[in-house]
C-alpha positions as CSV (number, residue, x, y, z in Angstrom):
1,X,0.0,0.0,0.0
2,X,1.6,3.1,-1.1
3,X,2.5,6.2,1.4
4,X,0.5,9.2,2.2
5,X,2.8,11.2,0.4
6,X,2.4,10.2,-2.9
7,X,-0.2,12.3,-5.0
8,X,-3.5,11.4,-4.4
9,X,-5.0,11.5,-7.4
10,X,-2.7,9.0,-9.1
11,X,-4.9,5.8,-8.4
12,X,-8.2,7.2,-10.2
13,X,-10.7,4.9,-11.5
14,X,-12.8,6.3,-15.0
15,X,-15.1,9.0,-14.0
16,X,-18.0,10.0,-15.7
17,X,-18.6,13.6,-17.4
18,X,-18.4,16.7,-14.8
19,X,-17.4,13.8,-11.8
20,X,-14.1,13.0,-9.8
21,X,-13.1,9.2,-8.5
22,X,-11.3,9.7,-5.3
23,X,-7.9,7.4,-5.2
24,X,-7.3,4.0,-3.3
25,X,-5.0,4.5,-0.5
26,X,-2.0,2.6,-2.4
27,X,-4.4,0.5,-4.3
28,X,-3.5,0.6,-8.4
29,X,-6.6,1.7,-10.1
30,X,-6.5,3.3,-13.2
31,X,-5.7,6.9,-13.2
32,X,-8.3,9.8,-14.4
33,X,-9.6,13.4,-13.7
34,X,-12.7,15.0,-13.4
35,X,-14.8,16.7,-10.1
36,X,-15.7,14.9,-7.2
37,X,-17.5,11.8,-8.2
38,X,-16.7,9.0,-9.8
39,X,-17.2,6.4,-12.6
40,X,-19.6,3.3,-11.8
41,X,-21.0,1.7,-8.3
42,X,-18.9,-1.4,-7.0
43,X,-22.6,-2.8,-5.6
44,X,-22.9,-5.3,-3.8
45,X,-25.8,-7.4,-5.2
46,X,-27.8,-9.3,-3.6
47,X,-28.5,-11.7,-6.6
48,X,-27.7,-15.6,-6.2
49,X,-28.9,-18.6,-3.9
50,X,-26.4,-20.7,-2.5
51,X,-25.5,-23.4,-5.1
52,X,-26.7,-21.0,-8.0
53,X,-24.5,-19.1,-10.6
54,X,-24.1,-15.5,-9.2
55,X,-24.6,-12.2,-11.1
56,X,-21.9,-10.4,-12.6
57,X,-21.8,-6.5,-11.2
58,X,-21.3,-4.3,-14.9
59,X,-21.5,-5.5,-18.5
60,X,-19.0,-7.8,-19.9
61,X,-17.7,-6.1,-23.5
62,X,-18.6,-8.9,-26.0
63,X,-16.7,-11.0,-27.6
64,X,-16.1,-11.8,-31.5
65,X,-17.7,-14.6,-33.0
66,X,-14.1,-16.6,-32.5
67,X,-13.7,-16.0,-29.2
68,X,-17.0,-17.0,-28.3
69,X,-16.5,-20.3,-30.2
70,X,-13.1,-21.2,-29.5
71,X,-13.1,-20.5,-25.9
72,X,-15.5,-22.7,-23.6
73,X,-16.3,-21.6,-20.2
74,X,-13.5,-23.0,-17.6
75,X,-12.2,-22.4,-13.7
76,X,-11.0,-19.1,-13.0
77,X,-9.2,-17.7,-9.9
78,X,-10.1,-15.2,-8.0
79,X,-8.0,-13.0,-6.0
80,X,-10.0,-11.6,-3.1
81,X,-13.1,-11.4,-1.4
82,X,-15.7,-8.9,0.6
83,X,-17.9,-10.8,3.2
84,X,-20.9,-8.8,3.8
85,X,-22.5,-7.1,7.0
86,X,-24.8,-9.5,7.2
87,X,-22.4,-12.5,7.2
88,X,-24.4,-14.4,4.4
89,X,-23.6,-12.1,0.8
90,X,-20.2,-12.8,-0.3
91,X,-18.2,-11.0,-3.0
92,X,-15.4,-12.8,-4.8
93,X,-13.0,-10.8,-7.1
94,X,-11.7,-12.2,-10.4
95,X,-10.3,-11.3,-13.6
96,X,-8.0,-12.0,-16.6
97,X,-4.9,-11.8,-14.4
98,X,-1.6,-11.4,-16.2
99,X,-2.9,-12.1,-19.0
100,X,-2.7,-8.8,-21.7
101,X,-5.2,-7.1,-23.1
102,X,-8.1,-10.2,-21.8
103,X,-11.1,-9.9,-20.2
104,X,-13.9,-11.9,-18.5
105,X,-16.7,-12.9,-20.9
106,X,-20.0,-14.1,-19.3
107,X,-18.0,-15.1,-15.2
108,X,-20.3,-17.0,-13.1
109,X,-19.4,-17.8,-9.3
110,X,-21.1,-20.8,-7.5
111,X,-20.8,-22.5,-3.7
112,X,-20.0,-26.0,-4.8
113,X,-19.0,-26.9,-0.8
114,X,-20.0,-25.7,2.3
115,X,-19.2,-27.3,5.8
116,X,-18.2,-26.5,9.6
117,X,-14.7,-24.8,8.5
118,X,-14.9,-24.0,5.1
119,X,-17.1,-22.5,2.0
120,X,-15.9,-22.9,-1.3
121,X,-16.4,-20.6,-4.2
122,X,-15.7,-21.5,-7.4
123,X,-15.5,-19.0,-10.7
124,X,-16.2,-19.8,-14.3
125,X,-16.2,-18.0,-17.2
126,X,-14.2,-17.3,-20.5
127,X,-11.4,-15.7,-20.8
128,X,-11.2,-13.4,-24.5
129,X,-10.0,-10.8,-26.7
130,X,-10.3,-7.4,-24.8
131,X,-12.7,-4.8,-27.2
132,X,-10.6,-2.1,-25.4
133,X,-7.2,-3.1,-24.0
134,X,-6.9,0.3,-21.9
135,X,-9.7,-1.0,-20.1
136,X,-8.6,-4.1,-19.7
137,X,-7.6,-6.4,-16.6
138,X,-10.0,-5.0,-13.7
139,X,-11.5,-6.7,-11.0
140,X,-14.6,-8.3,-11.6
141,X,-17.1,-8.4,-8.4
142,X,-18.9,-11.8,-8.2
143,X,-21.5,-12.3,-5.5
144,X,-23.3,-15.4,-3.7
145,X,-25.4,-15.8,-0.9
146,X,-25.1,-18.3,1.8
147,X,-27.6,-19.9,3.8
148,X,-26.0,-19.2,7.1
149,X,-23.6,-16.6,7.8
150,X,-20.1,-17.3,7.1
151,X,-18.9,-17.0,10.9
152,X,-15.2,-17.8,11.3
153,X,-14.8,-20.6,8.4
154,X,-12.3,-20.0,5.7
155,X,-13.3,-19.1,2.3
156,X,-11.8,-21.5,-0.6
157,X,-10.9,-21.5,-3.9
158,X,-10.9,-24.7,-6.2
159,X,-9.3,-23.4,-9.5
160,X,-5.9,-22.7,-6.9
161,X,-6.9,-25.0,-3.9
162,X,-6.2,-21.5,-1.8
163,X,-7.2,-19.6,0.3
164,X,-7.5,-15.9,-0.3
165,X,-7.8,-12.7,1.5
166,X,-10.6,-11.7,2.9
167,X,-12.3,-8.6,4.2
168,X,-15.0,-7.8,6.1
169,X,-18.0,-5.1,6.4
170,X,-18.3,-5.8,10.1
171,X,-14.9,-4.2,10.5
172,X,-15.5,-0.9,8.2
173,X,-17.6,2.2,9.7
174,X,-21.5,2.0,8.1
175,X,-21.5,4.8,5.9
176,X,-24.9,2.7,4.2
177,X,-26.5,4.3,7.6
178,X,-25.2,7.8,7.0
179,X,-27.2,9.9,4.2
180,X,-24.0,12.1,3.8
181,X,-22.2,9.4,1.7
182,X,-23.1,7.9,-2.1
183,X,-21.1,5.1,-3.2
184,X,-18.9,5.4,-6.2
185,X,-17.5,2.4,-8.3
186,X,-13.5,1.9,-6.9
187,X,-11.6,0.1,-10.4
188,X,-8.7,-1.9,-9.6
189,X,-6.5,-4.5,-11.4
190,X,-7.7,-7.8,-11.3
191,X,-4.5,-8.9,-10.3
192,X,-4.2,-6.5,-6.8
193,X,-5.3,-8.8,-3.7
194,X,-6.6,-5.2,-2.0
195,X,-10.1,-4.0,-1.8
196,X,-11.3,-0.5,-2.3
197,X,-14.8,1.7,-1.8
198,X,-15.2,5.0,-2.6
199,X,-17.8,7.7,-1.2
200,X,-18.8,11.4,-2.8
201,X,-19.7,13.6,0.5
202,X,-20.7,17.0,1.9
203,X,-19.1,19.7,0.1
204,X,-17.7,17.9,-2.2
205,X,-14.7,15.8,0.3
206,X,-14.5,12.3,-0.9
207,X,-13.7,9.2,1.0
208,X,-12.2,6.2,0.8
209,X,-12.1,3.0,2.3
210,X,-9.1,0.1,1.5
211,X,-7.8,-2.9,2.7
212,X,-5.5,-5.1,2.0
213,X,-3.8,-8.1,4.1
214,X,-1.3,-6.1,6.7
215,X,1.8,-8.2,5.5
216,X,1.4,-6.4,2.3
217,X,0.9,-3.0,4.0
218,X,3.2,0.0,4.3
219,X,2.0,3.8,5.5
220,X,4.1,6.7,6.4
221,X,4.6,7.4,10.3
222,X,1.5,8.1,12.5
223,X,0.8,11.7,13.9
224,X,-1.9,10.7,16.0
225,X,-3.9,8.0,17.5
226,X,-7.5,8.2,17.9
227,X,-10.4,6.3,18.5
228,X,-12.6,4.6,16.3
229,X,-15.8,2.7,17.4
230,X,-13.9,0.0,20.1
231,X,-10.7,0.0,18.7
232,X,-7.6,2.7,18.2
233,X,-6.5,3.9,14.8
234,X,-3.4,5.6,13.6
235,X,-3.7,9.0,11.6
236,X,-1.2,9.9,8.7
237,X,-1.3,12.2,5.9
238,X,-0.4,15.9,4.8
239,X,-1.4,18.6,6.5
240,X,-4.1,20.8,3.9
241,X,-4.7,18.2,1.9
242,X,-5.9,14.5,3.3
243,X,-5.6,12.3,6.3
244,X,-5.8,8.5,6.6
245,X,-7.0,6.7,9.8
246,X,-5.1,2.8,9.8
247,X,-6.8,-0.2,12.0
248,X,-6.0,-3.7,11.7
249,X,-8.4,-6.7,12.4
250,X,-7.5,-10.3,11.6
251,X,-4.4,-10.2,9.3
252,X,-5.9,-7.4,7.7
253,X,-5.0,-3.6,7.3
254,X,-8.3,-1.2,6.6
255,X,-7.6,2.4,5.9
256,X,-10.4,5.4,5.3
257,X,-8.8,8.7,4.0
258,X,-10.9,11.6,3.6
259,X,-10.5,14.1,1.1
260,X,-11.5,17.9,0.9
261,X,-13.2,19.0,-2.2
262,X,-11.1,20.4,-4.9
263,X,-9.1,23.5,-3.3
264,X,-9.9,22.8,0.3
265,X,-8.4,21.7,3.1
266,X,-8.9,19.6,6.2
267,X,-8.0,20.2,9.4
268,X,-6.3,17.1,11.8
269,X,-9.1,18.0,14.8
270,X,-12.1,18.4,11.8
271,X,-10.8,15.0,10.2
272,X,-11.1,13.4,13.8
273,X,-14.5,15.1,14.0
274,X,-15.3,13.4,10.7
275,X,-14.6,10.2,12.4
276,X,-16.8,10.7,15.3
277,X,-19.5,10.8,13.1
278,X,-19.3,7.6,11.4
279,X,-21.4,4.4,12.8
280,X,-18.9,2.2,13.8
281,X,-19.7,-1.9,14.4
């Protein structure tokens, strides 16, 4: 995860005419520019039954008439996943991977295998010919639902007989329960085991929330500690232009940064305001 003093603006996802995508904090989105907003919603959908093909989140681009033919529907890895508030809607992440200039044609994720300890998730779906190659390469968001909630068993994937990480709402603030914040769609390479969510607000500030697993992480020195909901977070950032709060929780490294709109500035006592807001667990 990249430092607080690299520009912040350098991780942007596609935005949409007259918006601005607020960067990952050291994820490796694509970069763009616009006005606070962003591209497309990362939603969590609330689509498939246990057992049954989930729904794809976004349009596949289609494929020519040889790609369609010569490539049949195989396993696919995926790379990381988002357990739900709720314990029972699970997001996996997938993609092309290395692969150049491929996309995802028609993905499908399915629980083929559930018991006390583990749940696992497997992803099929065609790899083809990108129709645009800039575009190319990002995480696809697959979800299923599960009859109980997950709890504390492992989530597995058959195409690499691995685990993978995974994140968890529980451990993020509930910005669903605060009207201030809309959702914007976070892109990131298919390939990058992080997680990202980002938030238009009040004034035009963005947020962002990341996580990644905390072996992987790195962050700048901490000028503060605070509190957020039961646990203690370290603050880092640049003075007039954003701060980051850091938390861990199983293995894992979560982040929020929050952003002032275009020109502004936040304080370090009206960022820790900010955070007093938020519903936290």
């Amino acid at each position: 995860m990249g430092s607080d003093d690299e520009d912040p603006y350098r991780h942007l996802g596609r935005p949409a005419a007259g918006q601005r995508s607020a960067p990952p904090a050291g994820g490796r989105a694509r970069r763009g520019r616009g006005v606070l907003a962003a591209a497309v919603a990362v939603v969590l959908g609330l689509t498939a039954g246990c057992g049954q093909p989930a729904t794809v989140e976004g349009t596949p681009g289609q494929p020519t008439t040889a790609a369609a033919t010569s490539d049949g529907a195989g396993p696919v890895p995926w790379v990381s996943a988002l357990v739900a508030r709720d314990g029972t809607r699970v997001t996996v992440y997938t993609g092309p991977g290395e692969a150049r200039c491929k996309e995802l044609y028609e993905p499908s994720a399915t629980v083929t295998e559930q018991d006390a300890t583990q749940v696992v998730v497997a992803v099929r779906g065609r790899v083809i010919d990108s129709v645009d190659c800039a575009a190319s390469g990002t995480a696809v968001p697959l979800v299923v639902s599960l009859p109980e909630p997950l709890g504390d068993r492992v989530l597995r994937d058959p195409a690499t007989d691995a685990t993978h990480p995974t994140y968890h709402e529980r451990e993020l603030p509930d910005l669903d329960a605060d009207q201030r914040w809309s959702p914007y769609e976070s892109h990131w390479m298919s390939t990058d085991e992080g997680w990202h969510r980002g938030y238009n607000g009040p004034d035009g500030s963005g947020l962002l929330l990341s996580a990644q697993p905390t072996i992987a992480a790195s962050r700048s020195e901490a000028v503060a500690t605070v509190r957020i909901g039961s646990r203690d977070g370290d603050v880092t950032g640049q003075r007039g232009r954003w701060w980051t709060v850091w938390w861990e929780a199983g293995g894992v490294t979560y982040s929020l940064r929050l952003m002032p709109r275009e020109g502004g500035s936040f304080t370090l006592q009206e960022f820790e305001r900010e955070l007093a807001r938020l519903k936290w667990r």
